[in-house]
N, C-alpha and C positions, 0 to 999 in steps of 0.2 A: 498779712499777705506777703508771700513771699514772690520771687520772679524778676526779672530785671529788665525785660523787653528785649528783642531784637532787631538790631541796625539793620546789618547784612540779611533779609526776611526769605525763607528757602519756601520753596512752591510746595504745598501740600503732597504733592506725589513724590517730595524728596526727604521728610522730613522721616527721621530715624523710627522705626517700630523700636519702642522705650516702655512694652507692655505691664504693666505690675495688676495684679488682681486683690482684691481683699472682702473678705465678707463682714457683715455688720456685726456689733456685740448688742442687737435688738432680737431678744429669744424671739417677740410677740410678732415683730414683721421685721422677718430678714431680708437680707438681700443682697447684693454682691455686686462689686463696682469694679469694672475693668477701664483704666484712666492708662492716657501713656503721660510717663514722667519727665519727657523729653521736655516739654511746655512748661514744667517747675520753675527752668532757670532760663527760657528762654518770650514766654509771655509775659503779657500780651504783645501778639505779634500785628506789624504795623498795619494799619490795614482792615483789620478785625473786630472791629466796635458790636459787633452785633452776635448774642448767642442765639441759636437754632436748635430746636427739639424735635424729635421723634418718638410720639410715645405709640406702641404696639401694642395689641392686645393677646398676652398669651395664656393659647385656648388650649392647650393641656394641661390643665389646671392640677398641681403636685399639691403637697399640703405645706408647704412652703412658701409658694406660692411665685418659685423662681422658673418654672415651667421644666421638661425632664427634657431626652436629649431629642425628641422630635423638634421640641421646639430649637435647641440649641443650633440643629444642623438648617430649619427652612428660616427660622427667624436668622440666623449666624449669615446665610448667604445672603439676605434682603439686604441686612448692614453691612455687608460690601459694598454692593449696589452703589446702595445712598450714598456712602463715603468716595467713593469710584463719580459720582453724578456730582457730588459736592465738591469736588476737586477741580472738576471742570469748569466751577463758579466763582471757584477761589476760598473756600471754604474749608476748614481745618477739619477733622474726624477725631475728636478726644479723648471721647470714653462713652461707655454703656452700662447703665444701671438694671438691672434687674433684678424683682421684687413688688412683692401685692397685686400680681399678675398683670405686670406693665414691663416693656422692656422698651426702655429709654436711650435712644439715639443721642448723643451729645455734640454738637460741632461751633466753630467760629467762623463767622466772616464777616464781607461787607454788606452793610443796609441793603443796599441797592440791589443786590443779588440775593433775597430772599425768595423773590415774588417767584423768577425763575426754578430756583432750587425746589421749593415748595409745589411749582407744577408736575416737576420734575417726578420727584418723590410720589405723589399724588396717581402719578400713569403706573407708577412702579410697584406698590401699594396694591391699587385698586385691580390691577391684573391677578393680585397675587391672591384675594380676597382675605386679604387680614383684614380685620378690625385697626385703626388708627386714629391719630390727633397730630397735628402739626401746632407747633407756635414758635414767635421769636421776640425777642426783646434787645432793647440797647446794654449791652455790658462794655463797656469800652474797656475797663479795670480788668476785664477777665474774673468777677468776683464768685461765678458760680464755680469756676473752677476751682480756685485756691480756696475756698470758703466752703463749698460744700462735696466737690468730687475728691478733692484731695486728700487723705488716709490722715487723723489724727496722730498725735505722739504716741497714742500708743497702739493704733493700728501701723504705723510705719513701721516702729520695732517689730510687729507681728510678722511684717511684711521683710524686713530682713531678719528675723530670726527662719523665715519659709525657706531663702535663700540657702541658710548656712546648710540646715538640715536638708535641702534638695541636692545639695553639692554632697553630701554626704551619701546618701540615696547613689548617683553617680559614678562615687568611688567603689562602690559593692558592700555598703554597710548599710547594715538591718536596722539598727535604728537600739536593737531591743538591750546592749551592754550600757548600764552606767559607766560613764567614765569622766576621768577630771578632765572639768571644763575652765577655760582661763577667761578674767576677763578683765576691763581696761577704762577705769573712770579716771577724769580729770577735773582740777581743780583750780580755782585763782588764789586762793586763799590756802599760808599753811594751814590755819588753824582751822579750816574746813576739810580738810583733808585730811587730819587727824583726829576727827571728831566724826565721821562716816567710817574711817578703819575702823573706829572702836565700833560702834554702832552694826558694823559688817559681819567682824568677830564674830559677837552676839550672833548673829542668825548661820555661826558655821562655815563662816567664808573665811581660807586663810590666807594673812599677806603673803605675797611670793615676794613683794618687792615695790619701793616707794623710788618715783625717778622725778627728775627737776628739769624743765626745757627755759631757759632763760630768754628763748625768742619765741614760746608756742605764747598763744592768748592765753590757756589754760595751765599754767608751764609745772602744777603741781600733780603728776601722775601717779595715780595706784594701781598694782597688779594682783588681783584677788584670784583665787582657784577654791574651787569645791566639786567633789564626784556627785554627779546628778546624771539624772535621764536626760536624753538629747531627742524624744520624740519631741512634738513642736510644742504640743499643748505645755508640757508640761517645763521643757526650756524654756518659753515663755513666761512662763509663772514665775519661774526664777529672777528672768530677766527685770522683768517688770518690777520685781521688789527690790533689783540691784537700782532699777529705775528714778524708782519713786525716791530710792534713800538719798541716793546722789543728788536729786531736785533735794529734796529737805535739807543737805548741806549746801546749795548752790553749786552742786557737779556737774558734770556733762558725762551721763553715761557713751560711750564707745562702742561697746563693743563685744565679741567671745567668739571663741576658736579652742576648736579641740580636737584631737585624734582620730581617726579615718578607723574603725573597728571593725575586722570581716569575720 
């Protein structure tokens, strides 16, 4: 579990949109988690002992089972609402799951302000004639957060490898030119760090260059490049094998950055 708490504790309606999205690697029941990342480094926030849900029932049932964009647009406005109502209770708006035809309202706050929230929700709801479930539970740790809304290691990577390629998207590149892509693993150990070059090689990656930081934690850097596709899927796949190799030496992969192609 990651997070550190916060002293200085900012009022729900001030607290930064920190959006990140990602979808599951479950072919058989997917689904797709929108969490904001602001609460990574700054939960649990003081105050907050108690998680709150909202599960919805979505009734345009796709074969997905993540609902299409009707639902997107009347259910997307309900979870305003709630978050909007929950604010006013003292309650956080964190994330939203959807999937198996449930769309899951995520929030934190205080015990004591459930009973309200829950009426709340309930008038808000029951106008709208959705199908629903309420519940709350003590989480004081914030565990559902960092334990199960939070993106894996390697959905994280997935989640900035989205980034690089949307920045690229931006600049007026299609996506569709291989081109040399650079990237940036680090190390504590020489001798792990010359044991993943070789190992690199092997799969076609070539060193550009070996650097030493005498005050990083990791202070033993390597700079590998190889031309590859930069669409996500398959940057990804890349990534993840630069990944995984780095873990099997003890590295810390970093990173990649490549050329703007129009």
């Amino acid at each position: 579990m990651s997070g550190i708490g916060s002293e200085a504790v900012l009022p729900p309606s001030d607290v930064p949109d920190s959006w990140n999205v990602y979808l599951s690697r479950d072919l058989t029941n997917p689904s797709s988690t929108l969490y904001n990342h602001w609460f990574h480094d700054h939960a649990p926030v003081k105050g907050t002992d108690t998680l709150f849900w909202v599960d919805m029932k979505i009734q345009d049932q796709e074969p997905h089972g993540m609902g299409g964009s009707d639902t997107k647009d009347k259910i997307g406005r309900l979870e305003d609402q709630i978050f909007e109502l929950a604010a006013k209770q003292g309650f956080y708006g964190v994330a939203h799951v959807r999937g198996n035809g449930v769309w899951k309202v995520v929030l934190y706050g205080p015990g004591d302000g459930g009973v309200n929230l829950d009426e709340a929700v309930r008038n808000v709801l029951s106008a709208a004639k959705i199908p629903f479930e309420t519940g709350s539970r003590p989480d004081p740790k914030w565990s559902y957060y960092f334990d199960t809304l939070f993106p894996d290691a390697e959905r994280w990577r997935w989640i900035c490898d989205s980034w690089v390629v949307e920045n690229l998207r931006k600049h007026g590149d299609s996506l569709e030119k291989r081109r040399n892509v650079d990237h940036w693993i680090y190390f504590s150990r020489k001798e792990d760090q010359e044991a993943f070059i070789k190992s690199a090689m092997s799969e076609g990656f070539k060193l550009t260059r070996e650097t030493y930081d005498s005050l990083g934690e990791r202070p033993f850097g390597v700079h590998l490049s190889r031309t590859d596709s930069v669409k996500l899927d398959d940057i990804h796949q890349v990534v993840m094998k630069l990944f995984n190799l780095s873990k099997k030496h003890n590295g810390e992969y970093d990173g990649w950055e490549t050329s703007v192609e129009k």
